[in-house]
N, C-alpha and C positions, 0 to 999 in steps of 0.2 A: 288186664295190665293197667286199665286207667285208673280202676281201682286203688289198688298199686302204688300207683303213681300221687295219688290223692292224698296216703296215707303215709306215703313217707314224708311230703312235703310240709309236714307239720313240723319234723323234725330239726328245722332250722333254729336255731339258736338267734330269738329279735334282737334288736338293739335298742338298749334299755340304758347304756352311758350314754359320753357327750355325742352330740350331735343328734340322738334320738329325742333328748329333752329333759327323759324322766330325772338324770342326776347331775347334767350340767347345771356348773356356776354352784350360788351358795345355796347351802340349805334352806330352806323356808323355815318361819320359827312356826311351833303351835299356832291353831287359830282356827277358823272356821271352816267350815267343808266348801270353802268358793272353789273359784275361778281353777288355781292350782294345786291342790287338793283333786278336783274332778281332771283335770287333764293327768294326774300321776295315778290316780285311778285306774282314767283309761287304757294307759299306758303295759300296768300292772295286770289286770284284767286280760289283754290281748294276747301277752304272755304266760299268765297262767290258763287261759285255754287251749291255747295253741300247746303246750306240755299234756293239759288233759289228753288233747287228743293224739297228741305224740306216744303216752303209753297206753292209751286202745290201737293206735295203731301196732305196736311193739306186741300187743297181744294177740293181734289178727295175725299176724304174721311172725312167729316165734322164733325164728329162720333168722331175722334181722338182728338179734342180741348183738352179738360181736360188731356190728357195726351202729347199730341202734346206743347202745348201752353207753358210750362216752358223748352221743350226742345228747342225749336224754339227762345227762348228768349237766351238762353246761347249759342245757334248756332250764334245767331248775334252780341252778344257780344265779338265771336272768331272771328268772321269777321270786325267788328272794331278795334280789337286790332291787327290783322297785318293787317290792312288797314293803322295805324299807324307808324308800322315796314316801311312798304314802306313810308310813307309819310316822314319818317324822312331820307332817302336816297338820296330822289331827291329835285336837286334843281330848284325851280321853277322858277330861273330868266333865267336855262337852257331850261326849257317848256317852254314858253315865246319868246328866241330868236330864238328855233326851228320853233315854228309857224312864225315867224316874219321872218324867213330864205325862208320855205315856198312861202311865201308872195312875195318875191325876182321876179320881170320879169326876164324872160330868159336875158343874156346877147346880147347885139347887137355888131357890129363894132369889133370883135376882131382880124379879119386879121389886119389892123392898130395896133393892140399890139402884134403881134407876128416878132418874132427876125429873123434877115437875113437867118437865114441858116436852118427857117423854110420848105423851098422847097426841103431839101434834107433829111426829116425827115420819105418820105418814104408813107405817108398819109395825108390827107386833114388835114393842120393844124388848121384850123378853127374849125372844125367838131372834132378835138381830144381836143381842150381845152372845148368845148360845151359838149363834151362829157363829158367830166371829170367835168366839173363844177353842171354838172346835177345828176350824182350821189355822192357829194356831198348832195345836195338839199336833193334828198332820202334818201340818211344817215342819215341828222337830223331829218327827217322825223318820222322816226321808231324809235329813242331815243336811240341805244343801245350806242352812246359813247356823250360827248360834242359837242358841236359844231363845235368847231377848234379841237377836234380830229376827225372829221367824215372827215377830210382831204384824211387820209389813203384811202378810197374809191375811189377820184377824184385820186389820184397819182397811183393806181395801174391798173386804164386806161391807163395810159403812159405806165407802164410798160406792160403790154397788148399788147398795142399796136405797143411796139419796140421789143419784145420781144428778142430777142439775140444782136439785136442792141446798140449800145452805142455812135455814132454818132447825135448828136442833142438832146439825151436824157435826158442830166442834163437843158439843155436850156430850152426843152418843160414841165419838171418837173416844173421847177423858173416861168414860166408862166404862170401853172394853181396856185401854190401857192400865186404869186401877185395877181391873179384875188380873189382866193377864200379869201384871205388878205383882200382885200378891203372889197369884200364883207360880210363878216364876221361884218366891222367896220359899213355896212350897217345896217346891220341886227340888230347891237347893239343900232345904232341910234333910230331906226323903236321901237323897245323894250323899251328903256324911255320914247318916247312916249307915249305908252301903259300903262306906270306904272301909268300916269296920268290922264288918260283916263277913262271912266263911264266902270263900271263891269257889264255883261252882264247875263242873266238866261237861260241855257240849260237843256231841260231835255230829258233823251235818256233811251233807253231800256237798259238795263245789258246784252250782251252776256254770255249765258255758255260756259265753256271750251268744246270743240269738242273733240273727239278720232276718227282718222283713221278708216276705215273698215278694210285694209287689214294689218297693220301694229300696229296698235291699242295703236299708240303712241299717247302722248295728245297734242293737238294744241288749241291757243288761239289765237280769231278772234280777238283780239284787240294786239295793237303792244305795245312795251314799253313806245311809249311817251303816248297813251292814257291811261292807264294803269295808268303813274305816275301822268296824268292830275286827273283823274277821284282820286285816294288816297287824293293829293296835294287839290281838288279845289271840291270834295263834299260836298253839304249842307243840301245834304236829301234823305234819299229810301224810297221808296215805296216796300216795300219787297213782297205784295200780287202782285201788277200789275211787279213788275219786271221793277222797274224805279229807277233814281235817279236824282237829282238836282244838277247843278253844279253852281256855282260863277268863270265867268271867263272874262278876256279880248279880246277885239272883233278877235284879231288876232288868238287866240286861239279857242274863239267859233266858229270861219269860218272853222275852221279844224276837228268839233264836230258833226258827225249824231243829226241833230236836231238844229243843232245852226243859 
């Protein structure tokens, strides 16, 4: 019976209007994947698993249709509508240049662009702008700022790595920003591209949100960019199989479980 009991409790319909957060007051415009962006996320997320698991429950238990069937339908209705929330947060020509950042080969040749007084910086100057220029790449990876502000990441490698130093440090700063500069204008290129380009069909399983064992805090296996892909560029769920369809461009599908 607790069983049971377990399995229908999924079936409550969250609250995903006013008062819950995700759609009170005004829309937000396009922008970066911050602060609220990530809380309509979470929002959106906690209601599309909680439905996952409302039709596995509905399939353990086949018996529940007639009663299950109109909850299930206004479960998914809460999950569309801050699936919305979030869609109208992000902007997709940001998912777009992330994957196209992505995309980016490592840099080569950069001891040739690094400044005279590299050698007395204290560390492989090659290897500190490589460094820095690569976590960059994973900042936009994960979606939580723009593009050109996932900067902050590559630059606090420098600081890392001068740590009480101030000797070469504005220098080696000016030269992961020229690099990530350009490449940034790469990246933007590679993306028009894309806008032109045939849209491609992925389709991938829905993660549920995880909870910790020992700390029983909740983590989600999908990062903010795929999250705002998956809101931004669905075309279809399969709510029994635990699927959805997405519409995306190739640089974005290469980035996609399934693509």
């Amino acid at each position: 019976m607790s069983e049971f009991a377990v399995a229908v409790a999924g079936l409550r319909t969250p609250a995903v209007v006013a008062g819950a957060g995700a759609l009170a007051g005004p829309v937000p415009p396009p922008g970066p994947a911050g602060a609220e962006p990530a809380r309509s996320v979470r929002v959106w997320r906690r209601a599309q698993t909680r439905a996952l698991e409302g039709f596995a429950a509905a399939a353990a238990f086949p018996w529940l249709e007639p009663w299950a069937g109109p909850r299930l339908s206004a479960l998914t209705g809460a999950v569309e509508q801050a699936r919305g929330a979030v869609a109208r947060c992000v902007d997709p020509r940001e998912l777009l240049t992330a994957a196209c950042v992505a995309a980016l080969p490592v840099p080569v040749g950069l001891r040739d662009g690094l400044p005279a007084c590299a050698g007395s910086w204290g560390v492989d100057g090659e290897w500190l702008v490589l460094e820095a220029w690569m976590r960059w790449q994973s900042a936009c990876a994960e979606g939580e700022a723009q593009v050109a502000d996932c900067v902050r990441a590559a630059l606090a490698a420098v600081y890392e790595a001068f740590g009480r130093r101030r000797k070469g440090r504005d220098e080696a700063l000016d030269s992961v920003q020229r690099l990530i500069t350009s490449s940034i204008d790469q990246a933007w290129r590679l993306a028009e591209e894309e806008c032109t380009g045939p849209v491609h069909l992925v389709q991938m399983a829905l993660p549920l949100l995880e909870t910790e064992p020992f700390t029983g805090r909740e983590r989600d296996p999908l990062t903010l960019w795929q999250a705002g892909v998956i809101a931004v560029h669905q075309a279809g769920v399969d709510w029994p199989a635990g699927q959805i369809t997405l519409t995306v461009p190739q640089a974005v599908s290469d980035l996609l479980p399934g693509g």
